[in-house]
C-alpha atoms as an extended CHARMM CRD file, in Angstrom:
* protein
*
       105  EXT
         1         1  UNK       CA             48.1280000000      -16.6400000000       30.3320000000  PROA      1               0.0000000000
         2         2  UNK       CA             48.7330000000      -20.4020000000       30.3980000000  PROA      2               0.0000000000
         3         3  UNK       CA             51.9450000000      -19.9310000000       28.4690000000  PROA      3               0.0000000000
         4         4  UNK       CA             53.2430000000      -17.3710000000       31.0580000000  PROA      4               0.0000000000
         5         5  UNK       CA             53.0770000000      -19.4690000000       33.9720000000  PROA      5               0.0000000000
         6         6  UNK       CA             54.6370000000      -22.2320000000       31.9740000000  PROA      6               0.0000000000
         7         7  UNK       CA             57.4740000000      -20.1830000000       31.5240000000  PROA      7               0.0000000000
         8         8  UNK       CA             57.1730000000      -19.1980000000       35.2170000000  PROA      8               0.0000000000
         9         9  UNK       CA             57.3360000000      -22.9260000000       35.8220000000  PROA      9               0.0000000000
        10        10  UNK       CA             60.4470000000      -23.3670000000       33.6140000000  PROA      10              0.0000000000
        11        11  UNK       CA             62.7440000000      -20.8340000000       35.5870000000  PROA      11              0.0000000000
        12        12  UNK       CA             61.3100000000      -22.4260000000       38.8770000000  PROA      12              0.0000000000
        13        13  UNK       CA             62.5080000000      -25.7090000000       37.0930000000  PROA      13              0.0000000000
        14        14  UNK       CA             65.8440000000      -23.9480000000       36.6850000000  PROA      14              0.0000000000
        15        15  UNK       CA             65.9060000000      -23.3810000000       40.4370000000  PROA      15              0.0000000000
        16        16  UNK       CA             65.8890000000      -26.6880000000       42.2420000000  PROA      16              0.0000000000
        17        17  UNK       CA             69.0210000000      -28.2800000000       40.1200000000  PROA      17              0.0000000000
        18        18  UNK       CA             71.1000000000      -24.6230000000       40.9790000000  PROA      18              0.0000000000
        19        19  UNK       CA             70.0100000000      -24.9150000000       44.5340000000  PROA      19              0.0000000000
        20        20  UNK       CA             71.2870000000      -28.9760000000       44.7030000000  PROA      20              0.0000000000
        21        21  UNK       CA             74.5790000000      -27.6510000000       42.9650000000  PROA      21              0.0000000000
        22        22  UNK       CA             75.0160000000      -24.7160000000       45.3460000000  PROA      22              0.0000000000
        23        23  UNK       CA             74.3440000000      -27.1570000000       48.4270000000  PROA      23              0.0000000000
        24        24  UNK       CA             77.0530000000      -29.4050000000       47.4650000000  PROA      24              0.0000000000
        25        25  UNK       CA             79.7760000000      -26.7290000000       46.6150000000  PROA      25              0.0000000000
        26        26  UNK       CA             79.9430000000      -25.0630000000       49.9170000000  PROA      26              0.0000000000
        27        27  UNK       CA             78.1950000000      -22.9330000000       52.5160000000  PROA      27              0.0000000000
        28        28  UNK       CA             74.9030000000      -22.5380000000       53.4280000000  PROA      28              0.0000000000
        29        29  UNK       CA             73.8070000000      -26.0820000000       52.6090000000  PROA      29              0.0000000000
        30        30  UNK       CA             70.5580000000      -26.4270000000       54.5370000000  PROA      30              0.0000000000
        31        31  UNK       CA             69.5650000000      -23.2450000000       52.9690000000  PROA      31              0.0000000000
        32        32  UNK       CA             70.2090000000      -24.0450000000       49.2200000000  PROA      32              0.0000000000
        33        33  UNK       CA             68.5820000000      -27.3550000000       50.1160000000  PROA      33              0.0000000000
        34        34  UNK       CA             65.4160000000      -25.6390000000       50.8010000000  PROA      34              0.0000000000
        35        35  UNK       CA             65.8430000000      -23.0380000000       48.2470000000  PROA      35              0.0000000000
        36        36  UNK       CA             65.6450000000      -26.6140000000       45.7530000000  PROA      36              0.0000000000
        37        37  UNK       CA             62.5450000000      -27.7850000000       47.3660000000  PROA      37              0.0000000000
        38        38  UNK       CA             60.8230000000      -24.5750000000       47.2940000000  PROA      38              0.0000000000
        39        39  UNK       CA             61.7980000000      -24.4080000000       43.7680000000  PROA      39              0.0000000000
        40        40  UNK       CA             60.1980000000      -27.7570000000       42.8730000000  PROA      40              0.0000000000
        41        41  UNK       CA             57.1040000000      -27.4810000000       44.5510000000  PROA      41              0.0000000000
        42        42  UNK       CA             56.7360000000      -24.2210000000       42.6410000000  PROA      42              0.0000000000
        43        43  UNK       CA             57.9050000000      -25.4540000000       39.4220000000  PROA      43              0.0000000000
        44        44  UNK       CA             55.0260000000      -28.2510000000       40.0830000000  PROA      44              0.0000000000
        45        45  UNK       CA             52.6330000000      -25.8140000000       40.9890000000  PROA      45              0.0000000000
        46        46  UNK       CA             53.0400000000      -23.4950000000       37.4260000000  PROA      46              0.0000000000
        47        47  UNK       CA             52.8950000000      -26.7290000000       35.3140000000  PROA      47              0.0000000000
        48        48  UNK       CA             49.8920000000      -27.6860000000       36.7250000000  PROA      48              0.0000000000
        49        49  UNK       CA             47.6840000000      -24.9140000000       36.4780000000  PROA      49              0.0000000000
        50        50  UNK       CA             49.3150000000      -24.3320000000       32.8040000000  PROA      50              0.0000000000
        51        51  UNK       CA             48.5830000000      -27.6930000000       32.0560000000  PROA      51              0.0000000000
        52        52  UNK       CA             44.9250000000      -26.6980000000       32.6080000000  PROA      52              0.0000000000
        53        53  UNK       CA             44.8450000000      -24.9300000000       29.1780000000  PROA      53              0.0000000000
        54        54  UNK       CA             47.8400000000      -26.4550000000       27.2400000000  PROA      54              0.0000000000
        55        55  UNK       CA             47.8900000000      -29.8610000000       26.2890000000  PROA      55              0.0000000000
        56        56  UNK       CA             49.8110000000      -32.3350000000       28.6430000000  PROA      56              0.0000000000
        57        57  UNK       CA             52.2010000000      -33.4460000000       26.4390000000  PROA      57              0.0000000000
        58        58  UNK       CA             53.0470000000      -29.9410000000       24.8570000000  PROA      58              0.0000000000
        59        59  UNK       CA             53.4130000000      -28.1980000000       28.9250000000  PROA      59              0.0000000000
        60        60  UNK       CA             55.8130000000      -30.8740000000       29.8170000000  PROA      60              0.0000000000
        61        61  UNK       CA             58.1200000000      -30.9820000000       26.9840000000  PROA      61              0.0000000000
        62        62  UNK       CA             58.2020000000      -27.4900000000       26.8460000000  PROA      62              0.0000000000
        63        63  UNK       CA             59.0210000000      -27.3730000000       30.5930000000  PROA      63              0.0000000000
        64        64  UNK       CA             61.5720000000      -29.6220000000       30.7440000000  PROA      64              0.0000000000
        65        65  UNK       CA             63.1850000000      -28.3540000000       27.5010000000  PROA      65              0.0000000000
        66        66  UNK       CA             63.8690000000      -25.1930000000       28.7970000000  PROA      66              0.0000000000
        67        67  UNK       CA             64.6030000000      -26.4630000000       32.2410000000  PROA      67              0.0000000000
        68        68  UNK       CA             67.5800000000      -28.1560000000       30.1470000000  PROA      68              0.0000000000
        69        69  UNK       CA             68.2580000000      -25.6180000000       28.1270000000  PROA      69              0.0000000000
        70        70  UNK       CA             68.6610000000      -23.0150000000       30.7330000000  PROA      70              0.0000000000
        71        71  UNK       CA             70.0170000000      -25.2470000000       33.4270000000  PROA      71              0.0000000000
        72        72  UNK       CA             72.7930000000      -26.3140000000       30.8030000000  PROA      72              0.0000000000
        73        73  UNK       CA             73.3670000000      -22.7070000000       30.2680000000  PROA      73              0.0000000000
        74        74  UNK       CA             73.5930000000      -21.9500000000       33.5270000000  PROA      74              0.0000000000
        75        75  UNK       CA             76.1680000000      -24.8290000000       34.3060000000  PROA      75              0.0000000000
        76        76  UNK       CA             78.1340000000      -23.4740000000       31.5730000000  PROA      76              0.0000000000
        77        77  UNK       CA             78.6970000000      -19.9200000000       32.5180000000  PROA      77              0.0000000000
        78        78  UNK       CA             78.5440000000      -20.3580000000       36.6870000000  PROA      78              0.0000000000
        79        79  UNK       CA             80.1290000000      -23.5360000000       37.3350000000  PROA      79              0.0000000000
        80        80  UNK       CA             82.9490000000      -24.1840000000       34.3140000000  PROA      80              0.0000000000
        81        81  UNK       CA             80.5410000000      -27.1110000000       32.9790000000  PROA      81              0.0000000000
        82        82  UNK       CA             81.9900000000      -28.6170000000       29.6220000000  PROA      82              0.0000000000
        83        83  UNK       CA             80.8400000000      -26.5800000000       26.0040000000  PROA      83              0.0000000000
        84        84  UNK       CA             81.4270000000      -28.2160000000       23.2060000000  PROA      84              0.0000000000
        85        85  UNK       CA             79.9190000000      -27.7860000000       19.6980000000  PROA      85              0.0000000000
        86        86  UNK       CA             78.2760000000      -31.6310000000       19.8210000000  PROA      86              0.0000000000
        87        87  UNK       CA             76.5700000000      -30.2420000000       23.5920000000  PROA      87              0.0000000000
        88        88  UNK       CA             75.4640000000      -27.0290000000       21.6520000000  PROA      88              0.0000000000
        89        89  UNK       CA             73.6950000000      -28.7350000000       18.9710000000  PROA      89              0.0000000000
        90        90  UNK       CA             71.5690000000      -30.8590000000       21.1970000000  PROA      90              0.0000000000
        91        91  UNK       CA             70.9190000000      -27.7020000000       23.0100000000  PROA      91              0.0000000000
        92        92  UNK       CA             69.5760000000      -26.4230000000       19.5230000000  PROA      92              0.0000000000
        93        93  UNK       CA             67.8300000000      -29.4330000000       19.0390000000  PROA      93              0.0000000000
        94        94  UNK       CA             66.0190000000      -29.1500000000       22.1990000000  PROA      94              0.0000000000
        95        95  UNK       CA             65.0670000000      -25.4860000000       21.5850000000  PROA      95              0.0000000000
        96        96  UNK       CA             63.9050000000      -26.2920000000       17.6810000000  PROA      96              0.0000000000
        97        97  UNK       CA             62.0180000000      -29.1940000000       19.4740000000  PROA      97              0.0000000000
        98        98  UNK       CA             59.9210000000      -26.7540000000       21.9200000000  PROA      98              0.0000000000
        99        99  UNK       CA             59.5610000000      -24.2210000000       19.1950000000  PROA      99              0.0000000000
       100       100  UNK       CA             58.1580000000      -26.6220000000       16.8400000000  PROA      100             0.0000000000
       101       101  UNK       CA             55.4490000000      -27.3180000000       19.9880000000  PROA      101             0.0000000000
       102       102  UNK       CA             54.8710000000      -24.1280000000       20.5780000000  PROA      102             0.0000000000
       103       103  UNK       CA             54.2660000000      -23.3490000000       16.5660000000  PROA      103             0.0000000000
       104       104  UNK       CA             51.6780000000      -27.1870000000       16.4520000000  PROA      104             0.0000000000
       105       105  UNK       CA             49.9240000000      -26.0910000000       19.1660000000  PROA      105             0.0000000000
């Protein structure tokens, strides 16, 4: 169950950057503003009580990993963000990096 709300904490992780990005393109600013914080706190709130159960170390890479992963993603396809081959790799490396802590644990 740990791992789940890890993952639940990654896509809230995923959240607060799109909200910040969505506040400064246009409309609605207050509300993508809070849409952020609300996304933070409950980003902060599934990494800690997965942290309970999966090492420290392990939750927060793999958090953050696919926090980058996705938000890079996300950045690609919604807002024209650069793609390159050299910006794909890392994105593989990052993803090989939270599989390998996934596979250790």
């Amino acid at each position: 169950m740990a791992w789940i709300y890890l993952l639940i904490a990654a896509v809230f992780e995923v959240g607060w950057p799109f909200g910040l990005k969505m506040a400064a393109l246009g409309q609605y600013k207050v509300w993508w503003i809070i849409f952020a914080i609300i996304a933070m706190l409950l980003s902060g709130v599934f990494l800690f009580i997965a942290q309970k159960t999966i090492p420290v170390g392990t939750a927060y890479a793999v958090w953050t990993g696919i926090g980058a992963s996705c938000t890079f993603l996300l950045g690609v396809i919604l807002f024209n963000d650069a793609f390159s081959l050299t910006r794909a790799l890392g994105i593989i490396l990052i993803i090989s990096g939270v599989v390998c802590l996934k596979i250790g644990h």
